[in-house]
N, C-alpha and C positions, 0 to 999 in steps of 0.2 A: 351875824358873824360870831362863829364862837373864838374864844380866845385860847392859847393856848395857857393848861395851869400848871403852876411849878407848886407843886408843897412847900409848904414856909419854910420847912427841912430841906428842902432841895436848895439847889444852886447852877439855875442856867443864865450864862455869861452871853450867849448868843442871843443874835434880832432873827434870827433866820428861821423858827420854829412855825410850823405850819398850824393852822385852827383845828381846835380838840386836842390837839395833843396833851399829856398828861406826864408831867416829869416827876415823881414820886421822892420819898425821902431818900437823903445823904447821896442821890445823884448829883451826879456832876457835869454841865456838859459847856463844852470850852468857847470862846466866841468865833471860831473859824466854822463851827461845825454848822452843817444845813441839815435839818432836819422835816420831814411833810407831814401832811395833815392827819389828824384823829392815830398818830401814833401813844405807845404804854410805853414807858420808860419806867420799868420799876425799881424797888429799893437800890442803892451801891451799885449804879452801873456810873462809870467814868466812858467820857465820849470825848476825843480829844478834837483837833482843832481840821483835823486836814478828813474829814470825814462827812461821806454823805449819805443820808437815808431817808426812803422814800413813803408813800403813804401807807398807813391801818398798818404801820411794821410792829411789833410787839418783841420788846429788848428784856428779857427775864433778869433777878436781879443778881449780882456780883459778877456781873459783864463789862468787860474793858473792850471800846473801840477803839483803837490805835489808827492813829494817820495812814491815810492809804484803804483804809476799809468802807467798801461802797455798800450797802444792803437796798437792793429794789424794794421796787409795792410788793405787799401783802409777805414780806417776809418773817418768819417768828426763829427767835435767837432762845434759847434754854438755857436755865439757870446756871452759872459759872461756866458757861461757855466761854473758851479761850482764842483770841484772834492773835497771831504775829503775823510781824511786817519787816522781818530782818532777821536773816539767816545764820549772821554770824555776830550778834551784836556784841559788843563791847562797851565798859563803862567811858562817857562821855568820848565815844566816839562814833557822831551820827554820820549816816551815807548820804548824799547829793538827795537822793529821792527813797523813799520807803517804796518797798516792795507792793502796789495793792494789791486787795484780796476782795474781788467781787461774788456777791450771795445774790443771784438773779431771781426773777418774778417767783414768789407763791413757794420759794424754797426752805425749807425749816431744819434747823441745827439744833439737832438734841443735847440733854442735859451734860455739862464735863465733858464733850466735843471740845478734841486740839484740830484748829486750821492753821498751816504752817502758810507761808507767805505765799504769793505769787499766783494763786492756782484760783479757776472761776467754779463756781456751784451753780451748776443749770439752774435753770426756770421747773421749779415744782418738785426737785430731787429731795430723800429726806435722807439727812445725817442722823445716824442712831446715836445713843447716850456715849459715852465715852471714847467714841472713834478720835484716832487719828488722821487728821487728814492731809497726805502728803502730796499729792495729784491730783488736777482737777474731776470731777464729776460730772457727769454728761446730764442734758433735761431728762426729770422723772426717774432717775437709777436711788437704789436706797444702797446705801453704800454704811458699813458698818464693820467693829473690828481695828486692832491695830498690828499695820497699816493698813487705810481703812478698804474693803475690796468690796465690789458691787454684788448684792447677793439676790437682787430682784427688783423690779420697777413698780414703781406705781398704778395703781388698776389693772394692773396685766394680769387677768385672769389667766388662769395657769390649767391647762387641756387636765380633765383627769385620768390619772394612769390607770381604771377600771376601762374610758373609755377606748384609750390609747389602744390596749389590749384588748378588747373586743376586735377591734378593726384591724389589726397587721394580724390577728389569728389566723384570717383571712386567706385563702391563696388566691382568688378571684382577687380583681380590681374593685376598689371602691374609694366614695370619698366623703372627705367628711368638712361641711361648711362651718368655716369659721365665724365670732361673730365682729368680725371685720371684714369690711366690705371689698367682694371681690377674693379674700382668701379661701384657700381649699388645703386640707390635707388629703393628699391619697398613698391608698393602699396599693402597691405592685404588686406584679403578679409573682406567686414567688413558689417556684417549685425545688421542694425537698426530696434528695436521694442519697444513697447512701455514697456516692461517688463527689457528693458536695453539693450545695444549694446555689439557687440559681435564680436571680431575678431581673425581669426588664421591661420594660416602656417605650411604647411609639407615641411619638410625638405628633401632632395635629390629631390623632387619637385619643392618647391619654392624658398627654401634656399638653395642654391646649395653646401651643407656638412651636416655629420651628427654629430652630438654635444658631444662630451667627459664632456664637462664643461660648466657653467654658471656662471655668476655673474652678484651680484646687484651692484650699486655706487648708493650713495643718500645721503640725508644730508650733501651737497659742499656748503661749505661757499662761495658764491656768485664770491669774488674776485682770487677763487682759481681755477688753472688748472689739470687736469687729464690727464691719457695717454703719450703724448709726449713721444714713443715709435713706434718701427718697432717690429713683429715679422719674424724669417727666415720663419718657415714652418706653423706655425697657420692661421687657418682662421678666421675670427669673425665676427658675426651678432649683429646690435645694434638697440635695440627697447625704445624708452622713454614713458613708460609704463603710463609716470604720470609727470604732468609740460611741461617743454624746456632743452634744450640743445642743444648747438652750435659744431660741430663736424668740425674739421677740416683735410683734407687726402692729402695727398701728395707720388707722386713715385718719387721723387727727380726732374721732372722737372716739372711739372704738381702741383698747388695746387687749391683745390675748398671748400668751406664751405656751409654746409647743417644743415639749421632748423630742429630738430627732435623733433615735437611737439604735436603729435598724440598717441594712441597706435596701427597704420596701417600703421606707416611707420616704414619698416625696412632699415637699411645703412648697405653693404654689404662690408668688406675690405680684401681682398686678402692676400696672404704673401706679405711681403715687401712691404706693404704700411705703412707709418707715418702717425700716428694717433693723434691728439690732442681732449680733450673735455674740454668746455669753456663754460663761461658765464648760468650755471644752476641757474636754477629758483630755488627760496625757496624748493620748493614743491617737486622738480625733481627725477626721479626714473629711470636711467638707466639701462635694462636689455641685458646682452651680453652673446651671447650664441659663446662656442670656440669648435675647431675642436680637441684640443690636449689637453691631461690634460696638468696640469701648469708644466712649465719646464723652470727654470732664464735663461738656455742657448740660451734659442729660445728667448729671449730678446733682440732689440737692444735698448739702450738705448741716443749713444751717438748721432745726425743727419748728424756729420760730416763722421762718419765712417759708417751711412746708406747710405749717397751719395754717398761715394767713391763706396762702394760695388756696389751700383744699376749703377756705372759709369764703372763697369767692367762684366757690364751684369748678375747680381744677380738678380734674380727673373724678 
């Protein structure tokens, strides 16, 4: 058993400290706090009493944990990162309960990062250096900027716009395999005159289902996300009929992100693929054609329990 060490400079008041952990000089950490194993706790971080943090977490130093603030496994906190838990404080006048502010599995908060109360930080998201963070943040989004707006995910290799443009050059059909499983981009057929362009797709031909349902998304306020769901048994075709749109898919090990910026590219997703749509232009007009009418149960919504699923061979 290793022991947890406090530097002789340090000062933790808590029994709750996990093995390995390391509490470094002119920290402070308060007797309510729980803290788990093989955590860094460095120089002038204060940890107050009503806080919990999980293992290999790494607290950078002139960090203050304020009651209410939960940090999962493998989470890393940057230097003078700021946490509130109280919206409208006032001198000596505390609320019933502190606002918490949960930091989920494997998520990291860059340096001078404000998190304002109430809001949750996915599992694996990373907060850039100075962000403010007034909204929560979804699993794997790197969100950065104040206030802070999502500007890309994590591993999501991004299609290149050499290859983009090779392929809708195209007036023939063609497609192009993603490297997530089950995804396809394809190219419609798309014939140019001088009377106006023209492009279309038959289904069980080019789109491999035939459509129960359709829907539009449009008018997205620029800093806002869509999707961030799996369905089990649905399939769906997405056409951006009008504008941009940033598409992001993932089958729990695999993620890639596709420009959809034409009306002749179709993005093809399988069941059980995670789906996000980002970064719409003003103008944008998403058309989604589904295989099932709409049913909440064919939803998955949460990413952790789409993982696990696709980690015991679901779809």
């Amino acid at each position: 058993m290793t022991k947890p060490f406090v530097h002789p400079q340090g000062l933790c008041e808590s029994a709750h400290v996990g093995e390995g952990t390391r509490v470094w000089a002119f920290a402070h950490v308060l007797p309510g706090a729980v803290i788990g194993r093989d955590c860094n706790i460095c120089d002038g971080v204060f940890i107050e009493n009503d806080v919990v943090i999980g293992d290999r977490v790494t607290v950078k130093c002139g960090v203050q944990l304020w009651d209410g603030v939960r940090l999962e496994d493998d989470v890393f906190v940057g230097p003078n990162a700021t946490f509130a838990n109280d919206n409208f404080p006032r001198s000596r006048q505390r609320p019933e309960k502190f606002l918490a502010t949960i930091v989920r599995k494997g998520a990291s908060i860059g340096a001078n990062a404000t998190l304002l109360p109430g809001i949750e930080i996915g599992a694996g998201a990373m907060i850039g250096a100075g962000a403010v963070v007034t909204r929560s943040v979804p699993p794997l989004a790197i969100a950065v900027g104040n206030p802070a707006a999502i500007t890309g995910y994590v591993d999501a290799q991004r299609e290149e716009r050499e290859t983009l443009d090779s392929v809708t050059a195209a007036t023939a059909p063609g497609t192009a395999k993603s490297r997530v499983s089950g995804v396809n981009l394809f190219t419609l057929p798309l014939v140019k005159d001088m009377r106006g362009d023209l492009s279309a797709g038959e289904f069980e031909q080019l789109v491999p289902f035939v459509p129960k349902r359709y829907f539009l998304v449009f008018d997205v306020p620029s800093r806002e996300i869509r999707g961030a769901h799996a369905h089990r048994e649905c399939h769906q075709f997405l056409i951006c009929v009008r504008g941009s749109v940033s598409i992001v898919v993932d089958d729990g090990d695999q993620r890639q992100e596709y420009l959809l910026d034409r009306p002749n590219l179709g993005l093809y997703l399988p069941p059980m693929t995670w789906g996000i749509q980002y970064k719409y232009s003003g103008d944008a007009m998403l058309l989604a054609f589904a295989s099932h009418n709409y049913d909440p149960a064919d939803y998955l919504r949460d990413y952790a329990e789409f993982r696990a699923l696709k980690a015991k061979g679901h779809g």
